[in-house]
C-alpha positions, 0 to 999 in steps of 0.5 A: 379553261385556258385564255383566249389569245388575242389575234393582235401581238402583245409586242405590237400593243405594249408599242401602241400604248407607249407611243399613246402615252407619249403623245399627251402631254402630262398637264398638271393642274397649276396650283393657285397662287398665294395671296396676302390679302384675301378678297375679302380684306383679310390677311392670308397669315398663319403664325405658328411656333410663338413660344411666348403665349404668357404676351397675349394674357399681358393685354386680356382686354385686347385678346378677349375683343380679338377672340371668336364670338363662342369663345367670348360668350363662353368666358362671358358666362363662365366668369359670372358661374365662377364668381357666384361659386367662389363666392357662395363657398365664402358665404357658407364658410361664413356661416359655418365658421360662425354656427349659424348652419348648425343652429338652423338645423337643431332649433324648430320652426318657432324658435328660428325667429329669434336667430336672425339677430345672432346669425351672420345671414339670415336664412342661409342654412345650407350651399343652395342657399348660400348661393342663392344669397351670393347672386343677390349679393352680386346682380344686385335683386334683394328678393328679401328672404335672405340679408346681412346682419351686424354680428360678423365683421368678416361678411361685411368684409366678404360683402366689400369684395365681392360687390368690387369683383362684381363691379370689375367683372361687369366691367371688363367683360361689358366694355368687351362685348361693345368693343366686338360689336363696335369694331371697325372691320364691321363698318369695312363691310360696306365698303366694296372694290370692284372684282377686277382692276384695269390698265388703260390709257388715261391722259396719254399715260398708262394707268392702273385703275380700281373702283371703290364705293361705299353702300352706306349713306353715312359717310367716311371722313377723311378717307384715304386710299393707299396703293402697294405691291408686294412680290418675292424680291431677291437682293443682289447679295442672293437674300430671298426676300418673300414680302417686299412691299413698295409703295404707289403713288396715286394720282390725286388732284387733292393737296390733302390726299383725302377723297370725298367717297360720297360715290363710287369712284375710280381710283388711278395710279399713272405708270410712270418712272416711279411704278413699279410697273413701269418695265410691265408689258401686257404679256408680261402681266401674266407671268408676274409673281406680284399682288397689289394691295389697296387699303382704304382709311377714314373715320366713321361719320357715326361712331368716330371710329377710324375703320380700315377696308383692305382687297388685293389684286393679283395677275390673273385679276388685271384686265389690261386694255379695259376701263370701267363703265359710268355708273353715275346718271342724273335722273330727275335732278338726283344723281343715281348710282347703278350697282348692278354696274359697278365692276363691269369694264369694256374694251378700249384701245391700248398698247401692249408694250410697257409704259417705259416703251410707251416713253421711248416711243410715243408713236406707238400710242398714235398708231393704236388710237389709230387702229383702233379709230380704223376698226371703229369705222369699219365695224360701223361700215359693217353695221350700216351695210347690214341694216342696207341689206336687212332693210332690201330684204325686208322690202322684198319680202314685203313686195312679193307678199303684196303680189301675192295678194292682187286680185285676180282678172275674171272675164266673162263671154257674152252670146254675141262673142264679146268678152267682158273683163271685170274685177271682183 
């Protein structure tokens, strides 16, 4: 059966779909942007083609903390198989060496009494049992079937060693275990920065703004906060360079630059000729190729640990004209902290432009300020005129329920004519 021809032209609809697929635009989806730091403060870096790996077994105890928990309790449990085999096969040697084996083997049950003064161990008679023999020796238990004798020199040397491997394997391997569960990045967890940072005015300057705040009651001493900016730079010379990092100032009234992080606090960085943000205005802030880095260190108040707490910011993740809500509240004369607050932000007035045509122009600020004093007022003019005309309807409303509510006149005729009006 042959197909059906469409009533329509071919050339009419090949026209139609060309001229469709020219009307939409070809959006592709903007692939996310790279970051240093992560959120969560770790680094957003993979080292690939290191042809040096014997480096990392120069510093075993460094690489062993630095390894994943599997890996750590696998080489954990491995060591001490190891040593307890190693071992176990110089204890049978021993006995092997010396005839012990083969004397248990072709004397009986009575006659076996007499041995223990002759052999090197006594009761080591196959592996198993050297084993057995090799794990007291090592974990120190002495169940007490199985022990040294003055006849062999060599297990005494045997004896010596492995009691000093022992020692050195419970070392390294203990001192390991508490280092991974003591680090510093665990303290770090508790420490929390606020999700997006701000730009506001603060003093008549521009300012960068972030919170930070510690979950914990013990506190961080000495704790300091550093600010920086990494972006892909290229030099005058047409050098591409894809970490430049550039230090911000922060502003702090403290000589010692240290802050006293017993609550959450908010730190600001002022815009000013030495920012790298100066020549930023808010349109520009979204085509930036930039990621500001915020590091925060100090010494753990029970551990004595100094504990580094890092996050980052890029564009996408500065609100500009926001600033932070207070989350501080007296109450019953304790200062209490709300959480559930701590990375809100409301809108405030701010200029669009740059710090440096803030400089350049200081009335741009006034004007702002008073824009935005003008539209305060006329949102509170719109509120009070609400509540007027909410209030004239709620009364009316409540005027006609109460009419409808009267009582009604009955009038009542007499037989002379008269007519008497009451109220029932």
């Amino acid at each position: 059966m042959l197909a059906r021809k469409s009533i329509i032209p071919e050339e009419y609809v090949l026209a139609r779909i060309a001229a469709e697929n020219l009307r939409k635009p070809r959006i592709r989806d903007r692939l996310p942007k790279a970051r240093f730091i992560a959120k969560s403060g770790a680094c957003n870096l993979a080292h690939k083609n290191i042809r040096e790996q014997g480096r990392f077994l120069q510093d075993i105890f460094t690489t062993l903390v630095d390894l994943k928990w599997r890996h750590t309790l696998v080489i954990f449990t491995m060591s001490f198989l190891c040593s307890w085999l190693l071992f176990a096969i110089m204890w049978w040697l021993v006995a092997f060496a010396h005839g012990d084996i083969y004397a248990y083997m072709e004397k009986s049950g009575t006659e076996k009494s007499g041995l223990e003064s002759t052999v090197c161990v006594t009761n080591v008679r196959s592996f198993t049992s050297a084993f057995l023999f090799s794990i007291e020796v090592q974990v120190t238990i002495g169940f007490g079937g199985r022990m040294m004798t003055e006849e062999c020199p060599l297990a005494i040397t045997v004896l010596i060693l492995q009691n000093i491997v022992g020692l050195i394997i419970n070392a390294v391997m203990l001192g390991c275990i508490f280092m991974k569960t003591a680090q510093a990045h665990r303290r770090a967890e508790t420490l929390i920065f606020s999700r997006h940072a701000v730009i506001a005015v603060r003093n008549g300057k521009l300012c960068f703004m972030f919170r930070v705040g510690d979950l914990r009651k013990s506190m961080i001493i000495s704790a300091s906060v550093r600010i920086q900016v990494v972006k892909k730079t290229t030099t005058p010379e047409g050098e591409v360079v894809p970490i430049h990092q550039l230090d911000i100032p922060v502003d702090n009234p403290l000589e010692s630059n240290n802050i006293f992080l017993v609550a959450p606090l908010i730190i600001c960085h002022v815009i000013d000729k030495r920012s790298p943000l100066y020549d930023i205005s808010a349109t520009d802030l979204a085509n930036q190729d930039l990621e500001v880095i915020v590091i925060l260190e100090g010494v753990v108040e029970t551990t004595g640990i100094t504990t580094q707490a890092r996050t980052s910011y890029i564009a996408e993740e500065i609100q500009w004209g926001h600033r932070f809500v207070s989350i501080v509240t007296e109450e019953e004369g304790v200062y209490s902290v709300d959480y559930s607050k701590f990375g809100n932000t409301v809108k405030v007035a701010a200029p669009r432009c740059s710090a440096r045509e803030l400089d350049e122009k200081p009335s741009i600020l006034i004007q702002t300020l008073q824009k935005s004093e003008l539209s305060h007022q006329n949102s509170l003019r719109k509120r009070n005129s609400m509540r007027r005309n909410n209030s004239m309807r709620r009364n009316n409303s409540i005027r006609r329920n109460n009419s409808s509510l009267m009582v009604p006149k009955v009038q009542f005729m007499t037989p002379e004519g008269n007519q008497n009006t009451s109220e029932s």
